[in-house]
N, C-alpha and C positions, 0 to 999 in steps of 0.2 A: 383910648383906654382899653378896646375889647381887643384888643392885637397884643395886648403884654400875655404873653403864657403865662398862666398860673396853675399849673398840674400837683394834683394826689396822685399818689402810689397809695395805694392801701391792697391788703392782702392778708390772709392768716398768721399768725405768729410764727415766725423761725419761716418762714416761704421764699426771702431773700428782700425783702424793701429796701432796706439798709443797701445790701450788697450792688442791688437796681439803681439805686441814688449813686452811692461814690460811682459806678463804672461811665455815670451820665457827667458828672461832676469832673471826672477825670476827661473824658472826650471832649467836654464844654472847655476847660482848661486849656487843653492843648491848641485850641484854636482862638486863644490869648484873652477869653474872658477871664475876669479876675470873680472868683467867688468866696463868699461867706454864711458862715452860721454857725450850726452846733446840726452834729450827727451824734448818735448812741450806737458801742461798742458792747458787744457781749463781755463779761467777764467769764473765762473756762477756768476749772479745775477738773483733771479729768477728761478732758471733752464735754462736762455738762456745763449748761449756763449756770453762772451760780450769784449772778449778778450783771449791771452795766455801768459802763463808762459816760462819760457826757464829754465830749471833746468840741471844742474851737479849731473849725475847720483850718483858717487861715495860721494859728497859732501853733495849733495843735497840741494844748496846754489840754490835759483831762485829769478826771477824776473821777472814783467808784460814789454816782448817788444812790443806785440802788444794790442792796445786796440779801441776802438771804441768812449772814449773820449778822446785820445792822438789828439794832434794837432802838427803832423809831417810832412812834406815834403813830406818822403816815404810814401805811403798808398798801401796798398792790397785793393780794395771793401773798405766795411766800415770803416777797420781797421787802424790805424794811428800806423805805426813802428815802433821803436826804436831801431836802429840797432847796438848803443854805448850798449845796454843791451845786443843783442846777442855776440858781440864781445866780454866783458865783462865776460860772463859767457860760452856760448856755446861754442864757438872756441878755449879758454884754453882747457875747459875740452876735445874736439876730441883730440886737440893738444898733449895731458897730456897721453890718451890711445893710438897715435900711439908711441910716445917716453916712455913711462913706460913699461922696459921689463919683470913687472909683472902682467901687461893688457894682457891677451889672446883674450878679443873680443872687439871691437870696436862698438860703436851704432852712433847713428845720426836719431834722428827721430826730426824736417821732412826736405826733401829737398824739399821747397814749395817754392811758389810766394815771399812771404815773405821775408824767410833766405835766398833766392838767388839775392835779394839787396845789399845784402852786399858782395863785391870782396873776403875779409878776409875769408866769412865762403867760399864761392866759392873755392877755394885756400888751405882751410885745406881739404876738401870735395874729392879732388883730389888727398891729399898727404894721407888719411884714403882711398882709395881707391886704389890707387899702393904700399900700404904696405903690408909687410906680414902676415897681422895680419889680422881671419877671421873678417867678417862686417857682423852686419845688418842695413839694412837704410828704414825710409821710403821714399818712394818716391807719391809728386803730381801725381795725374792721368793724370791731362788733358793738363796741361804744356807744352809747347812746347821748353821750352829753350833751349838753346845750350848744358847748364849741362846737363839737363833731358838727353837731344838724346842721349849726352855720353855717360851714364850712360846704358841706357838702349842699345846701340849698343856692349857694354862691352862681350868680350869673355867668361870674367870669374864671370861676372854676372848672377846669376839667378834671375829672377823677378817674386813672386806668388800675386794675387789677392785675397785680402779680401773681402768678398762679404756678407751679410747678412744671407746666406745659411752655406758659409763655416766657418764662423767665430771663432764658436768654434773647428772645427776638425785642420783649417791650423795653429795653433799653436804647436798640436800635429805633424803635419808633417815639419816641420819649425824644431822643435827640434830633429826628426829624422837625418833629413838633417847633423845638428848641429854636433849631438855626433858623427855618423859615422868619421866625418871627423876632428875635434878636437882632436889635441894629446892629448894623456895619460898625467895628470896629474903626474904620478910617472915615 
């Protein structure tokens, strides 16, 4: 069990995690693992972020659940949640790569303020996390939640730092990490 990778990317907001996860996701791909989950897409107007997407990696089916002219209950800061859209969309899709035993790796990008209103993603986040199946997740920096602590108290957790310096090489090493420890495809 301590030979599955299970890696955090966490970092400051807008620093690239996102961007660190698909270019690892994309390189893991090419070398014919098949992956799954849900990653979050900035919404732009402008060039500002004015909200995010939740999208299904494999399906690539998304949807805006946060937004900044949403008028929700839930709020992060500016943003107004929609947590019927993450359920909807992101937590099948974890759902779908811990259960599909033609999923080799699992993603989850992000475990933030946001997605952790909702109990449901809380709850697969856990069950993508005690399975056998290697992870990458990103994780909130500043968070304090109970998940976060988990997460980051985790044995068999590694957690690296995106940082504006490193941004382009920890993808390189992320994917080291990766192959060493990914069974052989044959």
């Amino acid at each position: 069990m301590d030979d599955i990778p299970k890696i955090g990317i966490t970092g400051m907001p807008s620093v690239g995690k996102t961007q660190t996860l698909i270019k690892i996701i994309e390189k893991i791909e090419k070398s014919g693992y098949k992956i799954e989950g849900m990653i979050t897409r900035p919404v732009l107007k402008n060039n500002k972020r004015v909200g995010f997407y939740v999208e299904d990696w494999q399906t690539k089916e998304n949807e805006v659940f946060a937004h900044i002219d949403f008028d929700q209950k839930d709020r992060v800061g500016k943003y107004g949640v929609d947590l019927k859209v993450l359920e909807r969309i992101g937590v099948p899709a974890i759902e779908k790569a811990i259960s599909d035993e033609e999923v080799d790796v699992i993603i989850i990008d992000e475990i933030g303020k946001m997605e952790m209103l909702s109990e449901k993603f809380c709850s697969v986040v856990i069950d993508a996390l005690d399975s056998d199946k290697p992870i990458l997740v990103t994780l909130h920096k500043k968070s304090r939640t109970p998940l976060l602590q988990d997460i980051r108290r985790r044995d068999d957790m590694r957690i690296l730092e995106v940082t504006t310096v490193n941004r382009n090489l920890l993808p390189y090493k992320i994917e080291k990490i990766m192959a060493e420890k990914l069974p052989p495809l044959f």
